[in-house]
C-alpha positions in Angstrom: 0.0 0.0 0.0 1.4 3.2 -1.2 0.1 6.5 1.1 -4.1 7.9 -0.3 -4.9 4.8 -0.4 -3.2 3.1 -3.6 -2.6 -0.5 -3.7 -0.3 -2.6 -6.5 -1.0 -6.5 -6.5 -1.2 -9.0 -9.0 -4.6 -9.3 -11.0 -5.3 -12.6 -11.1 -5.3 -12.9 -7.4 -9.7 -11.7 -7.4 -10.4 -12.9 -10.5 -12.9 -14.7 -9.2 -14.6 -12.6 -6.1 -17.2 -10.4 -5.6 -16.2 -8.3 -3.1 -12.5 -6.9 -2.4 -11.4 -5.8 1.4 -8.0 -4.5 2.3 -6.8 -5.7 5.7 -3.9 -4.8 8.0 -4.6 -6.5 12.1 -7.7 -4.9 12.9 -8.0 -1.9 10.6 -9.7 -2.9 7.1 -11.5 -1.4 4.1 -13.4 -2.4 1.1 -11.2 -1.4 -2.1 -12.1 -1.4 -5.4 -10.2 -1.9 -9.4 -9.3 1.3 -10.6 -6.5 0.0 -12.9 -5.8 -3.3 -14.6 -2.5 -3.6 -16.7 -3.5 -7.6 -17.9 -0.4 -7.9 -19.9 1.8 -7.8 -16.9 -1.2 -8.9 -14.2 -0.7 -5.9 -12.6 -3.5 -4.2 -10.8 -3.9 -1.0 -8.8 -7.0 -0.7 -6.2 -8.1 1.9 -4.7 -9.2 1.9 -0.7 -12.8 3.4 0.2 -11.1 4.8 3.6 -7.7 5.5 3.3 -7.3 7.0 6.5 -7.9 3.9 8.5 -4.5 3.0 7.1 -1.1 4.8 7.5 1.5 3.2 5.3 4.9 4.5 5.1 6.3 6.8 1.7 8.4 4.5 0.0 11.3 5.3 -1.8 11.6 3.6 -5.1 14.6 2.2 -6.7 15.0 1.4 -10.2 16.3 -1.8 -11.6 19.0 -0.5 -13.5 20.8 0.2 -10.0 20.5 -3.2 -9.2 23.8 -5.3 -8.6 23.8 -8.7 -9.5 24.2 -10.9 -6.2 22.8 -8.2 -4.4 20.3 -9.0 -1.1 16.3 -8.4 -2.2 13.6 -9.4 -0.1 10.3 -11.2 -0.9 7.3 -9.8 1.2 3.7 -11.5 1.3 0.9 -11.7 3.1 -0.5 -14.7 4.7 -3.5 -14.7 7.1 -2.4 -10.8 7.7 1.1 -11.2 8.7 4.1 -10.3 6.1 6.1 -13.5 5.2 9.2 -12.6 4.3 12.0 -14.4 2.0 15.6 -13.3 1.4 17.2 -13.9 -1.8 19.6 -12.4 -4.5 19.0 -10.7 -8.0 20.5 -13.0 -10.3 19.6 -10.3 -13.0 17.5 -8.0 -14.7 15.9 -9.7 -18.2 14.4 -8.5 -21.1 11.3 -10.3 -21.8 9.8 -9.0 -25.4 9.3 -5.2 -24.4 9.1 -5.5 -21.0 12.4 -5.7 -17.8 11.7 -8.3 -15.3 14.1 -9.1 -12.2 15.0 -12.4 -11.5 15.8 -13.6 -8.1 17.2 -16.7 -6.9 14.2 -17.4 -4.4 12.1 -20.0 -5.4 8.6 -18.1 -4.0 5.4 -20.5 -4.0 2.1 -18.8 -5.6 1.1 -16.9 -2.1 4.0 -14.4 -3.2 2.5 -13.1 -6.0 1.4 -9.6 -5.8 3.8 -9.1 -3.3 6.6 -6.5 -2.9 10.5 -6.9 -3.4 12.7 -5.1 -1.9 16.4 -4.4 -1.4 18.3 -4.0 2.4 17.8 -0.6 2.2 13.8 -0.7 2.2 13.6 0.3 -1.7 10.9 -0.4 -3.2 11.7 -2.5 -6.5 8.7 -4.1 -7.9 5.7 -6.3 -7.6 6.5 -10.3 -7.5 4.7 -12.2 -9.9 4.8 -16.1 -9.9 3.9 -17.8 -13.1 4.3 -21.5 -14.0 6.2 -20.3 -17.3 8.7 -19.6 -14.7 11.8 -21.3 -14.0 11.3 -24.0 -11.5 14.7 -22.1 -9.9 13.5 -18.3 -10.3 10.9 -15.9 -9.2 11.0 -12.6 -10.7 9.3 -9.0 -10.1 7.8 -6.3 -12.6 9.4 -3.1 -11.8 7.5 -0.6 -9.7 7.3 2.1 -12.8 5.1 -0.3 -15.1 2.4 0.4 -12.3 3.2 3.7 -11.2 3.7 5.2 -14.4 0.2 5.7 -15.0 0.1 8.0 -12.0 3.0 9.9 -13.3 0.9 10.1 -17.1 -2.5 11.2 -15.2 -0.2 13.9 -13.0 1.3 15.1 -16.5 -2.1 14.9 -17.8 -3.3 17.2 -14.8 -0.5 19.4 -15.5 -1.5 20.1 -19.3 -5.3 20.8 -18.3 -4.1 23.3 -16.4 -3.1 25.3 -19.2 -5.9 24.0 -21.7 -9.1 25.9 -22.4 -11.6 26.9 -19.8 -14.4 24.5 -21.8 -11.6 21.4 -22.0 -11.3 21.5 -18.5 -15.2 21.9 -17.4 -16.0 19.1 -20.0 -13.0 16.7 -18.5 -14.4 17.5 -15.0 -18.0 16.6 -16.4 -16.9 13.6 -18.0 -15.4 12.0 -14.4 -18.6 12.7 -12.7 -20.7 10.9 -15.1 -17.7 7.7 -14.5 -18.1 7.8 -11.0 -22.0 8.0 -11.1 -22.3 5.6 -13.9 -19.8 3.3 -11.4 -22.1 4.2 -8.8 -25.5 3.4 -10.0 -24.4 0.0 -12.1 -26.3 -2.7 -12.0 -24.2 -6.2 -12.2 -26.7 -8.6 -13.3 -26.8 -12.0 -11.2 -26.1 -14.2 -13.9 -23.1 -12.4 -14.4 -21.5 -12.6 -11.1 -22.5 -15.9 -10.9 -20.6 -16.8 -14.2 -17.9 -14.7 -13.1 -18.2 -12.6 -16.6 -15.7 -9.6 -16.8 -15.2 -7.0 -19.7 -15.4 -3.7 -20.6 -17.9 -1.6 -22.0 -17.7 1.5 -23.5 -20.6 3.7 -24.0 -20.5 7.0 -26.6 -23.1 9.4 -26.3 -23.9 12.4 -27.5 -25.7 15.8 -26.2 -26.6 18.7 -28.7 -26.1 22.4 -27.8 -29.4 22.5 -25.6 -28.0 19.7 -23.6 -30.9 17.1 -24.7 -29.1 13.3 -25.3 -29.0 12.3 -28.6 -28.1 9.0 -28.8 -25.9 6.7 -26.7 -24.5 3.6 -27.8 -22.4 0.5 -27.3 -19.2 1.5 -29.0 -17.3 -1.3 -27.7 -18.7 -4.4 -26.9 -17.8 -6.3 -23.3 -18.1 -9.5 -25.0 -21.9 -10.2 -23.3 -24.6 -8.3 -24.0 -25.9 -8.5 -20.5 -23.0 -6.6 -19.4 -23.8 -4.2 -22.3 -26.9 -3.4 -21.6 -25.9 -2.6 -18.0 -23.0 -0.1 -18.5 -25.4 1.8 -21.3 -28.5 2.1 -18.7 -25.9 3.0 -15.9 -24.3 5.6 -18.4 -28.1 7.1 -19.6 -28.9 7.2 -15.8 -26.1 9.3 -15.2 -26.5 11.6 -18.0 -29.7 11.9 -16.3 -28.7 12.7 -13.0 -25.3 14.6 -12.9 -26.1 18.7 -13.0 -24.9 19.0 -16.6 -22.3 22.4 -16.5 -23.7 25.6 -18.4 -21.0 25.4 -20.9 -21.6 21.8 -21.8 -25.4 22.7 -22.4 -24.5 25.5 -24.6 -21.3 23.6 -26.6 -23.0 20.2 -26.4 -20.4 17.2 -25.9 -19.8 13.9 -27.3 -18.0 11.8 -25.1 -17.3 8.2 -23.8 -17.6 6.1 -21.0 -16.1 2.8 -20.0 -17.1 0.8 -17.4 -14.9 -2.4 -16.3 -17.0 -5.3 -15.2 -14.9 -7.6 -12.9 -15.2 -9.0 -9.0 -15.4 -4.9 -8.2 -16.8 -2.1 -11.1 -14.9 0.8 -12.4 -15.5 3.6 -14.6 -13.9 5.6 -16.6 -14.3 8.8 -19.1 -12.7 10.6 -21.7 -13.7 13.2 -24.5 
């Protein structure tokens, strides 16, 4: 856990739940997906009450420092106490386009979404355990293949600030009709049962009074129940959120995309 409440794990680890809680001793808190890199299984959650929890700023290190030979350690979480395995970087491998580190601890399954570490308390990545591994080695994603989409949204941030007064209103528009589409979704039984996951996203369009014009599936989930339910939530939305004076005058055309997995997320963009 990274301090506001950020969390980096491995994505297959809730694949199949409903419901996901963070836990440290006594102090817990239901968290939700906000992120999902599936190439590299890593996922980034967000905790509903971040101030029940009080993790400490990490310094990161990046895998280009790293000596081969050097002490790393392995930390997981088992029954909510850290389990904790020393071992060495053997070396840092390219795998297609991506850097992995390989250690010379041989970590069983519990370890993945963990953290590595080096002596110094550096964070180096998240562990990942994969039966393509070697039988020998365990290896870890660096920390920037998660945390680089922070550092894009804080650029991102950075370039609103400059852009035009109706770009910025119509961004700020566009995340409340995410959140309230997130908020108001309906995940159909059958799906939950069947443990269906996708995304949606929904394009819509309002004319210069503000009135919807159309909205629309624009890219399919892969079931139509799940379809259907992100394109009511959205149309809900629409309905609900105050709609900004410029917006009705302008009119907008926009998209939503709402993830369907054991916890919903939504997101917009113009």
């Amino acid at each position: 856990m990274l301090p506001g409440g950020k969390v980096l794990t491995d994505c297959h680890l809730f694949d199949d739940v409903e419901r996901l809680e963070v836990r440290a001793r006594k102090r817990r808190s239901e968290a939700s997906v906000v992120y999902a890199d599936r190439k590299r299984d890593l996922c980034e959650l967000k905790v509903a009450r971040p101030g029940r929890f009080h993790p400490a700023a990490l310094r990161r290190r990046d895998i280009h420092d790293l000596d081969p030979g050097e002490s790393v350690y392995a930390v997981a979480a088992s029954n909510g106490e850290a389990k904790v395995v020393m071992g060495r970087v053997v070396r840092v491998l390219r795998e297609g386009e991506d850097e992995i580190v390989l250690i010379s601890s041989r970590l069983t399954p519990e370890y993945s979404g963990g953290a590595l570490f080096d002596r110094s308390g550096a964070f180096i990545g998240v562990l990942t355990h994969r039966e393509r591994s070697s039988s020998k080695l365990s290896y870890a994603y660096p920390a920037r293949y998660i945390l680089m989409r922070s550092e894009a949204e804080a650029a991102r941030v950075q370039r609103t600030a400059g852009a035009s007064p109706f770009k910025t209103v119509a961004e700020e528009y566009l995340n409340r009709l995410a959140e309230a589409s997130r908020e108001g979704l309906k995940y159909p039984e059958e799906a939950r049962t069947q443990a269906w996951s996708g995304t949606a996203s929904i394009r819509f369009d309002l004319d210069p009074s503000g009135e919807l014009l159309q909205s629309f599936v624009d890219v399919s989930s892969g079931y139509a129940g799940l379809d259907v339910s992100a394109l009511l939530a959205v149309r809900r939305a629409i309905e609900e959120v105050p709609m900004p004076p410029a917006v009705k005058e302008r009119g907008l055309k926009g998209t939503v995309s709402i993830t369907f997995a054991p916890s919903v997320a939504a997101e917009a963009r113009e």
